[in-house]
N, C-alpha and C positions, 0 to 999 in steps of 0.2 A: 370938700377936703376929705370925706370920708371914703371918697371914690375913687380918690387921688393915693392914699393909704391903701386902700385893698390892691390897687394896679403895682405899686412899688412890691409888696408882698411874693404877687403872682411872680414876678419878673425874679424876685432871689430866688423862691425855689426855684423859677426854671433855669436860673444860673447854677444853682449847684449840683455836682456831677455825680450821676445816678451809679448806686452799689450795684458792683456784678451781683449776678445772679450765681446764690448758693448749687455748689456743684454735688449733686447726690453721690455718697458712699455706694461703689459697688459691692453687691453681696456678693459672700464667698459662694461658690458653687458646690453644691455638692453633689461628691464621687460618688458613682453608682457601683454597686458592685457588679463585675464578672459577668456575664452570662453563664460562662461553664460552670461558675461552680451553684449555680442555681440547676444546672442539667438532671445533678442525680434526682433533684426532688421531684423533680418533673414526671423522672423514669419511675421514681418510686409510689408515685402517686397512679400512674398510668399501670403499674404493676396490679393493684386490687380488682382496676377496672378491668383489668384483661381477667383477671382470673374468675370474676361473674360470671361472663360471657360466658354459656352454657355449648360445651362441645357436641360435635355432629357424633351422635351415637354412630359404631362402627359395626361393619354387619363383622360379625364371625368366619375369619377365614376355614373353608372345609380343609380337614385333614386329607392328604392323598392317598387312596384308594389304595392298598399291599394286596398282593394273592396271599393268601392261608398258607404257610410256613408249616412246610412237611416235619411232622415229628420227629427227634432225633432219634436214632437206635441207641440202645444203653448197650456199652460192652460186656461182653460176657466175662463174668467173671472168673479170677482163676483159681482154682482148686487150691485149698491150702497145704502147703506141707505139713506132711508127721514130722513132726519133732516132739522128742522124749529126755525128759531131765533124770536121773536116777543119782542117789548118793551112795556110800560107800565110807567105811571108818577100821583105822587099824591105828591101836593106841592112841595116840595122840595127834595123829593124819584125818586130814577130813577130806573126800575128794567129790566131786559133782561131773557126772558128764552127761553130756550132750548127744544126741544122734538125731541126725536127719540126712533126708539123701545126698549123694556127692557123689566122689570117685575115687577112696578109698582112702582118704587123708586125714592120718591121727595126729592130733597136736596134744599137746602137754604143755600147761601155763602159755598158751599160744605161739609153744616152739616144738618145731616138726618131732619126732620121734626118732627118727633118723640122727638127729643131733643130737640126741645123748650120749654120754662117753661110756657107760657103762653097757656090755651086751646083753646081762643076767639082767638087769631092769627092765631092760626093752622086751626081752620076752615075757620075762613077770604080767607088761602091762597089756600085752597081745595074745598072752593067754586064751582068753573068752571068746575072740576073732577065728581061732584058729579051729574053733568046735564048729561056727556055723557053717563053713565053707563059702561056694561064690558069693553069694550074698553079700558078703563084707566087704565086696568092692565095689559096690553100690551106694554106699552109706559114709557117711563122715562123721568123727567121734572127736570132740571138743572136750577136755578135763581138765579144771580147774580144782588144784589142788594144794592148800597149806599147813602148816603145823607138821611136829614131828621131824625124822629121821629119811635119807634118801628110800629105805629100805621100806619101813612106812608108808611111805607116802606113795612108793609103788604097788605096794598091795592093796593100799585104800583105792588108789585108781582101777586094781585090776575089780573086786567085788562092785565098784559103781561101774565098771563099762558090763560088766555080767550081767545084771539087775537093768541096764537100761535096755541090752541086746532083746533080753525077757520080754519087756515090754512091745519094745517096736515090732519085733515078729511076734507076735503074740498067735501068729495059728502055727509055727513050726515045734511050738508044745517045748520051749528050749529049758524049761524049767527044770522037767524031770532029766532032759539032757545032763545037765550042768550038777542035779544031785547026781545023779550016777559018778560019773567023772570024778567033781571032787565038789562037797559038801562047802567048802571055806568059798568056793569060787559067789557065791550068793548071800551066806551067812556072815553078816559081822563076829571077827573074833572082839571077844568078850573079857580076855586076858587083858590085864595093865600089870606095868611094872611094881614091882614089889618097894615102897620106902622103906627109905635106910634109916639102920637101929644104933644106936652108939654103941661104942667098946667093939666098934668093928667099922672097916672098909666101906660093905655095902647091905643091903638086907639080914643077909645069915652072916658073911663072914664076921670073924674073930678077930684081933690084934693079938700077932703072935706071941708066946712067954717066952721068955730065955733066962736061965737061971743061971747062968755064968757070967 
């Protein structure tokens, strides 16, 4: 009976219908990242190693060979002109002039002399010129002159172009020239105007009385 029981047994399970077989969960895969963007580390890491790498010392290029470079001449230098400053004063006129060589061209406050309207001034101021003779057309006279009266300021110019003439020909002895001649032409006049007194016009005058 108990052989008869274990057969009955065997026979059900082998009647009852066998469970599929559990299907395994696919794992998620994972993404890998890029190749490129791992490049730069690559490069950056391959950078140190390059830079170890001991370089091929380099021979020293020779400089190419020049012939010797002829000395230069220095130019001669040029003689400096005479030029002579001289001043000159009449009242309240101050004048400064100039001379060095030219071709006989006088200015006044740097306008010709020819351009002045008055004749008596122009000679006034040509005075001194007219003692040395050719010479003075050699020479050019520059006279910068301010302050004062037209009348002033021409005679200031004439004692500065006197006293410069002196100087620049200093062997034609024009000193004693010019005392002979006329003493004012070298010496400042030393005269100023006289201020005015009240109970009158001007210095000395009076305001007249009238008893009518």
């Amino acid at each position: 009976m108990a052989e008869k029981s274990e057969k009955a047994e065997k026979e059900k399970k082998a009647a009852k219908p066998k469970k599929p077989a559990a299907v395994k969960k696919a794992e998620p895969v994972k993404e890998e990242a890029p190749a490129a963007v791992e490049a730069p580390k690559a490069k950056e890491a391959q950078a140190p190693a390059a830079a170890e790498k001991p370089v091929a010392s380099e021979k020293p290029v020779a400089a190419p060979e020049h012939a010797p470079k002829a000395p230069k001449k220095k130019a001669a230098k040029k003689p400096k002109e005479k030029a002579v400053v001289a001043r000159g004063k009449r009242k309240k006129s101050v004048a400064r002039a100039s001379i060095r060589g030219g071709k006989g061209v006088i200015r006044v406050n740097h306008v010709l002399i020819d351009a002045l309207n008055n004749p008596y001034v122009r000679e006034i101021i040509r005075e001194p010129l007219r003692y040395v003779g050719p010479e003075a057309n050699a020479i050019d006279v520059s006279v910068n002159v301010f302050g004062g009266g037209m009348m002033g300021q021409a005679q200031a110019a004439r004692t500065a172009i006197a006293n410069a003439l002196v100087q620049y020909f200093d062997a034609m002895n024009l000193k004693e020239k010019f005392n002979e001649i006329d003493r004012s032409l070298m010496i400042e006049d030393t005269r100023r105007v006289e201020s005015k007194k009240y109970r009158g016009p001007k210095a000395r005058a009076r305001y007249q009385k009238s008893y009518r």
